[in-house]
C-alpha positions in Angstrom: -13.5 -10.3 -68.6 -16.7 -9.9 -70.7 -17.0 -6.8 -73.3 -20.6 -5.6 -74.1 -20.1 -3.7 -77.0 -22.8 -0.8 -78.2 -23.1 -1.0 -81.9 -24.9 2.3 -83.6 -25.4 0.9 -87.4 -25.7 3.1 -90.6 -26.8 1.9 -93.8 -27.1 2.5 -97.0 -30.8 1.8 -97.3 -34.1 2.9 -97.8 -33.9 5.1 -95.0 -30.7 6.9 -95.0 -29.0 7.5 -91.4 -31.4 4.9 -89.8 -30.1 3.5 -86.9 -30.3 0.6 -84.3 -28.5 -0.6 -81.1 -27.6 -3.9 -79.9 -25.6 -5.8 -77.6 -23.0 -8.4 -78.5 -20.6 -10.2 -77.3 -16.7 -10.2 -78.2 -14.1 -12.6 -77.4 -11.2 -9.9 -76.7 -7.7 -9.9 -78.1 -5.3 -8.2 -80.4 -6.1 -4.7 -81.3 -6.0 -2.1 -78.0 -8.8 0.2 -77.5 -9.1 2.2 -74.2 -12.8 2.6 -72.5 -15.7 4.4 -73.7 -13.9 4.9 -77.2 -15.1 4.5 -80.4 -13.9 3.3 -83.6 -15.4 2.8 -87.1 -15.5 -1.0 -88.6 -17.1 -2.0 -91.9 -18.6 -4.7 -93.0 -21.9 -6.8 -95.2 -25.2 -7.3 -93.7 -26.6 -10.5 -94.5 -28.9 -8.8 -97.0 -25.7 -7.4 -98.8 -25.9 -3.7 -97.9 -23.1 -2.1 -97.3 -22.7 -0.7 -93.4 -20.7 1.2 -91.0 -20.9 0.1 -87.3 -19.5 2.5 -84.8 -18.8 0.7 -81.7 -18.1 1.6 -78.1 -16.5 -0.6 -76.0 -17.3 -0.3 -72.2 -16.8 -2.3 -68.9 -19.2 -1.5 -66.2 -17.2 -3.0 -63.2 -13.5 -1.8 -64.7 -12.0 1.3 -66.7 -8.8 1.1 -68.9 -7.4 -0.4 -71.8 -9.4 -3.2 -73.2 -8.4 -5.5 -76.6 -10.7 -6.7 -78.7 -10.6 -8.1 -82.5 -11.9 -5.9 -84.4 -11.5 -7.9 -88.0 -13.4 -10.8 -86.1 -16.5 -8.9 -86.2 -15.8 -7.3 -89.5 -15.3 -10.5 -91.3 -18.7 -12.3 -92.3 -18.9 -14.9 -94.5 -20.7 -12.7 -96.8 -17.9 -9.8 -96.8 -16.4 -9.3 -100.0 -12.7 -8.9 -100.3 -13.3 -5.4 -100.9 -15.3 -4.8 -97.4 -12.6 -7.1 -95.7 -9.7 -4.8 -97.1 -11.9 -1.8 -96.1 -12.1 -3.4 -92.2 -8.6 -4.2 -92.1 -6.8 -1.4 -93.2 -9.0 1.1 -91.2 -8.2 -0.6 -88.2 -4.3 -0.6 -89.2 -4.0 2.9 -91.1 -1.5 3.9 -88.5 0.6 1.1 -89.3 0.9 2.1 -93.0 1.9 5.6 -92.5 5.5 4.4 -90.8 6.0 1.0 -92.9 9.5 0.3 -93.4 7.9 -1.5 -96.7 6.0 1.3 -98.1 8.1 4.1 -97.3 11.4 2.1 -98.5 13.4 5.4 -100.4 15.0 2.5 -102.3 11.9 1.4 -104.1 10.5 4.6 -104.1 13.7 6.5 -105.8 13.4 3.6 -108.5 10.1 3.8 -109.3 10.2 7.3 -110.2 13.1 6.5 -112.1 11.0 3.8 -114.2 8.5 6.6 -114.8 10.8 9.2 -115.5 7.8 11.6 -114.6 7.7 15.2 -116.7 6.2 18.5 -115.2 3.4 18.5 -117.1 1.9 14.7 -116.0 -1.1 13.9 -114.4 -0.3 11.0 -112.1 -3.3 8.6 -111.1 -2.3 6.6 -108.2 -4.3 3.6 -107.3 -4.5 1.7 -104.0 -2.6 4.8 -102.6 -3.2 3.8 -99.1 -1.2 6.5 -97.1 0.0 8.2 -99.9 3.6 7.4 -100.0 4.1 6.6 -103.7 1.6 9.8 -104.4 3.4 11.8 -102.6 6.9 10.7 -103.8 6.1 11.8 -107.6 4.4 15.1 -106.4 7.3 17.5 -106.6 7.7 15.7 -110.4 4.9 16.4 -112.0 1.8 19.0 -112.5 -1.3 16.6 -110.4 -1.6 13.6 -108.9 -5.0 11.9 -107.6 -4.8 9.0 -105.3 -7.7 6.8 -104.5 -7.8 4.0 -102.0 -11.1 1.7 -100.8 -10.4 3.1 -97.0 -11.0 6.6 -95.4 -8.7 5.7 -93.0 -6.0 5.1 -94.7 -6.6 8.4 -96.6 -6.5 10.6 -93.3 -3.2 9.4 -93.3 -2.3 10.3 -96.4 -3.5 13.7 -96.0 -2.3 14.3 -92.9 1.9 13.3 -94.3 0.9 16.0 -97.3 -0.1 18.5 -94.6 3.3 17.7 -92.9 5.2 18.0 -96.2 3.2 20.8 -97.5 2.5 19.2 -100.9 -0.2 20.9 -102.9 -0.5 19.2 -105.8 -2.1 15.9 -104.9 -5.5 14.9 -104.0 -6.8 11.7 -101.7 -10.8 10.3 -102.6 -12.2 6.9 -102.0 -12.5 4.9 -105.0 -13.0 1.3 -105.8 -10.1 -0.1 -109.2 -13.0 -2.2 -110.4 -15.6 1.1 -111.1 -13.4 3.8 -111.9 -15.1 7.1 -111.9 -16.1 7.9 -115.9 -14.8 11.1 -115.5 -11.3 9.7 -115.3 -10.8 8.4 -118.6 -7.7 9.0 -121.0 -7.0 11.7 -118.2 -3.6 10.4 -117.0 -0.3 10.5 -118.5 0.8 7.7 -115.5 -0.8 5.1 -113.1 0.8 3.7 -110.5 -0.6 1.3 -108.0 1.9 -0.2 -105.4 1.4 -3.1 -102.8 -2.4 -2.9 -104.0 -3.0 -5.0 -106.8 -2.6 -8.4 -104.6 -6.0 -6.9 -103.1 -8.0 -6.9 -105.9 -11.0 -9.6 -106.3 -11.0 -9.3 -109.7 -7.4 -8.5 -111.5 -8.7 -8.5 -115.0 -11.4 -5.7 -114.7 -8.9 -3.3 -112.1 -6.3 -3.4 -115.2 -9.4 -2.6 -117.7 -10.2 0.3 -115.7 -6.4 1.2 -115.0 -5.6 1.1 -118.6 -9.5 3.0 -119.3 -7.6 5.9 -117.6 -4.3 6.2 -119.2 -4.0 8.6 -122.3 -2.3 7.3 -125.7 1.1 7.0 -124.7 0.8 6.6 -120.8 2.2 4.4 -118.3 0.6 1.6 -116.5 3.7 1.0 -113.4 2.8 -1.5 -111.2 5.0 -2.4 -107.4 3.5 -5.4 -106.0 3.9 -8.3 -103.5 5.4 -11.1 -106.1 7.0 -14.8 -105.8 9.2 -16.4 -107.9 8.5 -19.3 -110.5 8.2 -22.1 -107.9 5.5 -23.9 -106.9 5.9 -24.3 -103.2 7.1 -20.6 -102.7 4.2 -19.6 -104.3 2.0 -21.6 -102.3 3.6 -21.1 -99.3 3.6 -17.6 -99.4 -0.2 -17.4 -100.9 -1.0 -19.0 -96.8 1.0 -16.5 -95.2 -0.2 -13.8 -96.4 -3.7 -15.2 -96.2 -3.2 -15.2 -92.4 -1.8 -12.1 -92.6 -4.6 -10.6 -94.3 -7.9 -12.1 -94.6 -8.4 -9.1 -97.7 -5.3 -10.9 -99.7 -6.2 -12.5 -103.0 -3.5 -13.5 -104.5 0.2 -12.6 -106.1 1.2 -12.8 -109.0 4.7 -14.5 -110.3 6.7 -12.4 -112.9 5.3 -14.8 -115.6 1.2 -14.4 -114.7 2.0 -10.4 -114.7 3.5 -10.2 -118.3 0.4 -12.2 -119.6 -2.3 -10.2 -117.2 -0.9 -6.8 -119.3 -0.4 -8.0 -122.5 -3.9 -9.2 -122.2 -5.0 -5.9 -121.3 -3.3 -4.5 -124.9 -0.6 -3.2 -123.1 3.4 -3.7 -123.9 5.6 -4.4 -121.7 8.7 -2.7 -121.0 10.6 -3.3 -117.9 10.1 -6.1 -115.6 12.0 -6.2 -112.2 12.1 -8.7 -109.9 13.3 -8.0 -106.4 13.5 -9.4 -102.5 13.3 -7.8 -99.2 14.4 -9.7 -96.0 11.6 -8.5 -93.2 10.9 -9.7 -89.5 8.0 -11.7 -88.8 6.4 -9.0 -87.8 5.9 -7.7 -90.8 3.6 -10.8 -90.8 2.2 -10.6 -87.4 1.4 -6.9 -86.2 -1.9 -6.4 -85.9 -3.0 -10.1 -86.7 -5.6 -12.5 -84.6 -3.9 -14.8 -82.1 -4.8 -17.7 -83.8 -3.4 -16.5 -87.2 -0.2 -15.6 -85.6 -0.1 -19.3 -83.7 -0.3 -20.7 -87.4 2.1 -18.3 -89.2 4.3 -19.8 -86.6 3.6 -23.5 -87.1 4.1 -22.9 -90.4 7.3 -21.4 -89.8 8.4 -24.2 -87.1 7.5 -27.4 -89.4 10.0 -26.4 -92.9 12.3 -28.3 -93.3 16.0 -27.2 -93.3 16.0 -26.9 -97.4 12.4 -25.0 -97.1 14.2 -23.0 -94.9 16.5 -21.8 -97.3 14.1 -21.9 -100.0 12.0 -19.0 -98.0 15.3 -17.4 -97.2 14.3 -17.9 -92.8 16.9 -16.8 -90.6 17.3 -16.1 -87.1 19.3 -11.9 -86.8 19.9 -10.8 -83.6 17.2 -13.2 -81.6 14.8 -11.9 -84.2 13.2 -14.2 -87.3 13.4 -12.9 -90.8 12.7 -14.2 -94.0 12.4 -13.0 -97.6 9.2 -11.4 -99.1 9.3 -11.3 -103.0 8.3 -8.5 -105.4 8.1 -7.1 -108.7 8.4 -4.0 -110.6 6.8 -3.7 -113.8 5.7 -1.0 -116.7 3.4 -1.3 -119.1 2.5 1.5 -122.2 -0.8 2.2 -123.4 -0.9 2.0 -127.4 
């Protein structure tokens, strides 16, 4: 079965809300999308201008549920990490909102107990996605601002505040690397959690994190980590690539304290810690022929690799360990 697929393009160009429509072609698997639907992708043209396509998928001959891959047609060659993460993470918003990973209470409950937030803060949280960390230090403190690269995401987020009826915290788009001016020495803490591994370029997101701290504040970073081994880190680096074609990179324990101290911040707690999660954690929402070598990759360790990446058969289903770090950092 064939998909023609309607694409109504919008660009930021010289002529704002210009539109065109074309007909391609789609090879169809992974994510589910039910006929004469539409859904919102991302991506770079070939001349570099950003774009939204708005698709609709129809089937002239056949009604129903049809899949197609949305991050193939969102991932050019010329898509920046930051486009790529936009793509990927507005076609799995949902996913986010119910992550065992991102709305672990553990992590959550220690993380505020790292920051120790006061009544009076104003919390900047970066990479917010759905607004789980946001929204865990909102009854603590006076404001909190979230930003994230993805509407979609942000819905979310708004919609779980709704739910809660929390007040206090706000959800706009925002890129780390350009920080809006008006932000500066505004916050008493910044947090970004399970983001930082997105971020093209580490070095300026931490000048612009550390731009918006006050004298005194908190940088308190919760991030996808591996330990100080060589073929863990590498390992891991291909997973997560499959994974997530947005992933740049993360960073051992070691790499972090130098990363902050470089941005003239002192450290002050560094936490190491491991979470055993299914393979689907790697796999939901992932092209076949990601998931086929995720699996191949996973099939070919040897016994002693096994251990090393903690892989483990519970109850008919394959787990394996997923490392991470906790750190703080003060502003002078």
């Amino acid at each position: 079965m064939v998909l023609r697929i309607i694409i109504t393009l919008e660009t930021k160009s010289k002529q704002p809300g210009a539109a065109f429509r074309t007909t391609v072609l789609a090879n169809p698997f992974v994510s589910f999308m039910t006929a004469a639907s539409y859904r919102r992708i991302h991506c770079m043209q070939a001349d570099g201008q950003f774009c939204t396509h708005e698709i609709r998928l129809y089937n002239a001959a056949h009604s129903g549920t049809f899949p197609i891959d949305m991050e193939a047609i969102a991932m050019t060659e010329t898509a920046s990490y930051e486009e790529r993460a936009r793509a990927i993470f507005a076609d799995r918003a949902d996913l986010y909102t119910t992550s065992a990973a991102h709305t672990d209470e553990q992590v959550l409950g220690r993380l505020i107990e790292i920051a120790n937030p006061q009544p009076n803060w104003r919390v900047l949280d970066i990479g917010t996605g759905t607004g789980h960390t946001a929204l865990a230090l909102a009854p603590h403190v006076r404001e909190v601002v979230g930003l994230d690269l993805t509407e979609e995401m942000l819905i979310e987020a708004r919609k779980l505040a709704g739910e809660r009826r929390i007040t206090n915290v706000t959800f706009q788009v925002a890129d780390v690397h350009h920080l809006p001016n008006e932000l500066e020495d505004s916050f008493d803490l910044v947090t970004c959690r399970r983001a930082a591994h997105h971020f093209s370029d580490i070095h300026r997101a931490l000048s612009e994190m550390v731009r918006t701290l006050r004298s005194g504040g908190m940088l308190l970073i919760d991030d996808r980590s591996v330990p100080e081994d060589d073929w863990i880190d590498d390992t891991m680096h291909r997973l997560d690539c499959l994974h997530d074609e947005s992933h740049v990179r993360q960073y051992r324990a070691s790499c972090w304290i130098e990363l902050l101290e470089n941005a003239a911040l002192t450290v002050e707690i560094v936490e190491p810690y491991t979470k055993q999660r299914p393979l689907s954690s790697l796999t939901a929402r992932v092209s076949a022929d990601h998931v086929a070598e995720i699996h191949t990759i996973l099939d070919h360790l040897s016994a002693q690799q096994k251990e090393q990446l903690g892989v483990e058969n519970i109850d008919g289903e394959r787990r394996s360990t997923h490392w991470y770090l906790m750190i703080s950092a003060r502003k002078a």
